[in-house]
C-alpha positions in Angstrom: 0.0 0.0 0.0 1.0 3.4 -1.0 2.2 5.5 2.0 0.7 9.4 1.2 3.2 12.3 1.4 1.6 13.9 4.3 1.5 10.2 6.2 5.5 9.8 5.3 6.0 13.6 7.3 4.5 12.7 10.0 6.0 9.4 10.7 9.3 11.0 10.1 8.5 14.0 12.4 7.3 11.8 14.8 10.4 9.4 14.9 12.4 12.7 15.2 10.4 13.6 18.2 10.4 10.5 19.8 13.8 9.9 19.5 14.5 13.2 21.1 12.2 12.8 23.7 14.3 8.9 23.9 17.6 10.6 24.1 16.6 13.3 26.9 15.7 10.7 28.8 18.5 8.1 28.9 21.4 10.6 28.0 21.2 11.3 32.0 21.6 7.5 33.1 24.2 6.6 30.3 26.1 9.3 31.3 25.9 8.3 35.1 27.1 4.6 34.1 29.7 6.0 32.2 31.3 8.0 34.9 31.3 5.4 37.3 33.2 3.5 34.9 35.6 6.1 34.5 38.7 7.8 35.9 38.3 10.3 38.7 40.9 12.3 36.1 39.0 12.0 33.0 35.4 12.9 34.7 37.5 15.8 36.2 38.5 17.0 32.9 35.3 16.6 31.6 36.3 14.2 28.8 33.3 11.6 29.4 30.2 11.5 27.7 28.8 8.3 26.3 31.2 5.9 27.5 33.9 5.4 30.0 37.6 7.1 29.7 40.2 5.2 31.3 38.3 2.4 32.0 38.4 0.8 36.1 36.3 -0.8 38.1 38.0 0.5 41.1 34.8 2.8 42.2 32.3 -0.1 42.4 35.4 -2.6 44.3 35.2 -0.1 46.9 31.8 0.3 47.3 31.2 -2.6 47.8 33.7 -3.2 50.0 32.0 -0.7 52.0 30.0 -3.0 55.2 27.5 0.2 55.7 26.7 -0.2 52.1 24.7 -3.4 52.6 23.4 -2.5 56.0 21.6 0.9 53.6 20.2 -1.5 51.3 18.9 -4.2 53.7 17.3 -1.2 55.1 15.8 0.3 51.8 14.9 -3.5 50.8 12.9 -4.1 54.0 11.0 -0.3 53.7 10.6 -1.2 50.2 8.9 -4.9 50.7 7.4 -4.2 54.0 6.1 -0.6 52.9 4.8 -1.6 49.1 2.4 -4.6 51.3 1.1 -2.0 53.7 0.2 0.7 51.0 -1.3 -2.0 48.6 -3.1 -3.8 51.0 -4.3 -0.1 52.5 -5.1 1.2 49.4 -6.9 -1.9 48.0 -9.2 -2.4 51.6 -9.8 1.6 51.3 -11.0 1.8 47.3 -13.4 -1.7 47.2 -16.2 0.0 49.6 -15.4 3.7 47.8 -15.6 2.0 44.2 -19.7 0.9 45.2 -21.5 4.4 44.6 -24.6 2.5 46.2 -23.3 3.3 49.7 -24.5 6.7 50.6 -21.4 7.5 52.5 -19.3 7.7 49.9 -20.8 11.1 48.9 -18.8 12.4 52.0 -15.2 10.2 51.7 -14.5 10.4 48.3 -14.2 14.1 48.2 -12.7 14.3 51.9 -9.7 11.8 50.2 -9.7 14.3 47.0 -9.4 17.2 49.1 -5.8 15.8 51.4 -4.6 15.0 47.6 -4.8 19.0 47.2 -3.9 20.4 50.8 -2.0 18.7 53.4 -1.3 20.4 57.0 2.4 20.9 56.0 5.7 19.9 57.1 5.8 21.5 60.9 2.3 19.6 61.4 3.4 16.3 60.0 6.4 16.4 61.8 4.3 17.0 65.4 2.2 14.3 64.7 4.5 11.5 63.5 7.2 12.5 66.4 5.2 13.7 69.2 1.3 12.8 68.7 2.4 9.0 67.5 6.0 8.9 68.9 7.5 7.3 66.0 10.6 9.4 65.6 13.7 7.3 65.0 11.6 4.3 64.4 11.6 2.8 61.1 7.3 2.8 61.3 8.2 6.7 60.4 9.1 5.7 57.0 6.0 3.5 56.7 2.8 4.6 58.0 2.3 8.2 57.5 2.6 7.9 53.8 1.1 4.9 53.7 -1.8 5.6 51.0 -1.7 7.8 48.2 -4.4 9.2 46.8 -4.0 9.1 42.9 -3.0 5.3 43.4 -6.3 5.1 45.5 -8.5 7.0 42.9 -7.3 4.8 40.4 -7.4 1.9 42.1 -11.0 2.7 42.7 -11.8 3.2 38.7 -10.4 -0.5 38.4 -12.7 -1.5 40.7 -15.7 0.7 39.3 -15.0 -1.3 36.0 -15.1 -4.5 37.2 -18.5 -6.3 36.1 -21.0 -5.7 39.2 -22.5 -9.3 37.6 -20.3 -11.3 39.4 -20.9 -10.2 42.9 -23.7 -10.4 42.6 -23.7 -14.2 41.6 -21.2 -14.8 44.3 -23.5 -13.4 46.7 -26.3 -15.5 45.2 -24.4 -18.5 46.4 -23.6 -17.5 49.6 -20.1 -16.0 50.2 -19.8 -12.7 52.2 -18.2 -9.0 51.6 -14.9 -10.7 52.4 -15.2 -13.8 50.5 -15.8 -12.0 47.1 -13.1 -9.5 47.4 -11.0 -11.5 48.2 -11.6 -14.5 46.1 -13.1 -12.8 43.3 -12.5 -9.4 43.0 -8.3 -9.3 43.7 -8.1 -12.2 41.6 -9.6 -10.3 38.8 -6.7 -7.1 39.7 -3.4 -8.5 38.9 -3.1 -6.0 36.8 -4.0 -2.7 39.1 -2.3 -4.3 42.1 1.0 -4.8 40.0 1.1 -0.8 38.7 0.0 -0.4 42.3 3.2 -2.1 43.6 5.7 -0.6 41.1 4.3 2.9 41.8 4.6 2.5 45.8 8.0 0.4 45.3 9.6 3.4 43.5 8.3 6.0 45.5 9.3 3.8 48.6 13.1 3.0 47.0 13.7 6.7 46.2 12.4 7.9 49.8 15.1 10.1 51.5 13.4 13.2 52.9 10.9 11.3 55.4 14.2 9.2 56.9 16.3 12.4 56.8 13.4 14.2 59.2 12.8 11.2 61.5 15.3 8.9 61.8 18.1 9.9 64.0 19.8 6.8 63.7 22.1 5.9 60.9 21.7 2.5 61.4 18.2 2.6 59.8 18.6 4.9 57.1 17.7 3.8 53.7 20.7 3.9 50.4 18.7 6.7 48.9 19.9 9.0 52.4 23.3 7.7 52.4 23.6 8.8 48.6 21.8 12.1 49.6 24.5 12.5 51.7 27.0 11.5 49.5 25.9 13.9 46.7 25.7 16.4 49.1 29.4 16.3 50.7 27.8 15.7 53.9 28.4 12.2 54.9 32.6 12.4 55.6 33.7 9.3 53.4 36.4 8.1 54.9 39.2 7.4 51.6 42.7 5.6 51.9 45.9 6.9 50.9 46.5 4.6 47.9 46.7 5.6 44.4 43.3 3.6 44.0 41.1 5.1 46.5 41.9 8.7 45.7 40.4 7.8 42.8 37.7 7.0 43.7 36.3 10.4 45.3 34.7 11.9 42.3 32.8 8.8 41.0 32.0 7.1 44.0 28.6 8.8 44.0 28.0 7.6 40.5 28.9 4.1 41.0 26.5 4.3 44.3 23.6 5.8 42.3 23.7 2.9 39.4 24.1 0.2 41.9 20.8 1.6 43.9 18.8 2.3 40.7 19.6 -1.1 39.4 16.5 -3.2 41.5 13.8 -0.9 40.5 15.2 -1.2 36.5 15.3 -5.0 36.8 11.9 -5.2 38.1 10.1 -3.0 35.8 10.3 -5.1 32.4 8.2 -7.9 34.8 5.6 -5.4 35.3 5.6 -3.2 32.6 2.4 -5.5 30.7 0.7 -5.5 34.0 1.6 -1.9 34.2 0.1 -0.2 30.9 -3.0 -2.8 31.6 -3.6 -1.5 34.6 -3.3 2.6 34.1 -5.7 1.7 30.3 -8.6 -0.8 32.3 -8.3 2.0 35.6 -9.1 5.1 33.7 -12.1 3.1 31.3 -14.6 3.6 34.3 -14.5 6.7 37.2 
């Protein structure tokens, strides 16, 4: 078939787009690989750009040579697993009953849940209640409760649910099972594909958590890789560097070899969820 003129400049203007759009996006993270690959003296004199310069795997030997390295990631790994089951399970419990516009007090929660994703009380209010009301300051419960739920994953885990055919609850409560019964055995069956976007969105968000730990944990021992590399990028957490030839040169692209080795977990995981993922945000936003 004939491609038409008009049809051939706008694929070609929208490969050129895309492929911009493409660039901008993994330029960053190329660029971050290919510094922590690199020479302390080469990133110094600016000379990397798309792949390493004096090649070495010195930066990521010391790393991980680094014992507090693994306790920050054992840390991030347990927020991340522990906090992505609380926030699913939350949200889930929290959207079936708002999803059901037959119960009259829905009128009242569904816009009191809109209105906290537009206002919150702020910082200096959070911070009383988390510390002082619920006296969870240096406990690791800091990082998992008070975030807990978000309310654009809870909105559009309750258009999932809208969308679901009201049919077969019904049925199921023909034949006897209870509230419980069918969400549990019918209706989370049926959201693999909500409950895995679900789980990628909180994971992320969880993973890349730094600010919450940096307010409320006093303890180092608990803080999550995403603070230590805060830390790190910021000069404030005093790296202590031998005298060797090796390790000073390390100091420049230690934080780069830090942030690809915590990034790499979350872009492992993604391909595995990435079908469930597009299913999910399309099926969510058929129904409101």
């Amino acid at each position: 078939m004939k491609v038409s003129k008009s049809r051939q400049i706008f694929l070609i203007t929208n490969f050129l787009i895309m492929f911009m759009v493409v660039f901008v996006t993994l330029y960053p993270f190329v660029y971050l690989i290919a510094q922590s690959f690199s020479s302390d003296k080469a990133v110094a004199a600016g000379l990397v750009s798309f792949y390493p310069i004096e090649f070495t795997i010195t930066t990521y030997k010391y790393v991980l040579s680094k014992v507090e390295f693994y306790r920050y990631y054992a840390n991030t790994i347990f927020y991340g697993i522990m906090g992505t089951l609380i926030s699913v399970a939350g949200t889930a419990i929290l959207a079936y009953p708002l999803s059901k516009s037959r119960l009259r007090l829905n009128k009242f929660f569904i816009p009191f849940c809109i209105f906290t994703m537009y206002f919150s009380g702020g910082m200096i209010p959070n911070y009383i209640l988390v510390a002082k009301w619920l006296n969870l300051r240096d406990s690791m419960w800091s990082i998992l409760l008070p975030g807990a739920i978000s309310t654009f994953n809870l909105l559009l885990m309750k258009s999932f649910f809208s969308g679901l055919p009201e049919e077969l609850e019904e049925a199921a409560a023909i034949d006897g099972m209870g509230v419980y019964s069918i969400f549990a055995k019918i209706i989370i069956p049926l959201s693999k594909p909500i409950i895995a976007t679900m789980c990628l969105f909180y994971l992320v968000g969880l993973w890349n958590e730094w600010f919450a730990p940096f307010i409320y944990l006093d303890s180092k021992d608990k803080w999550p890789v995403a603070l230590w590399v805060r830390q790190l990028v910021e000069g404030a957490n005093n790296v202590e560097m031998g005298s060797g030839a090796e390790e000073s040169q390390i100091t420049t692209t230690i934080k780069s070899a830090t942030m690809v080795l915590t990034s790499l977990p979350i872009i492992c995981v993604y391909p595995f969820v990435q079908k469930y993922f597009v299913q999910g945000m399309t099926m969510g936003a058929v129904k409101g």
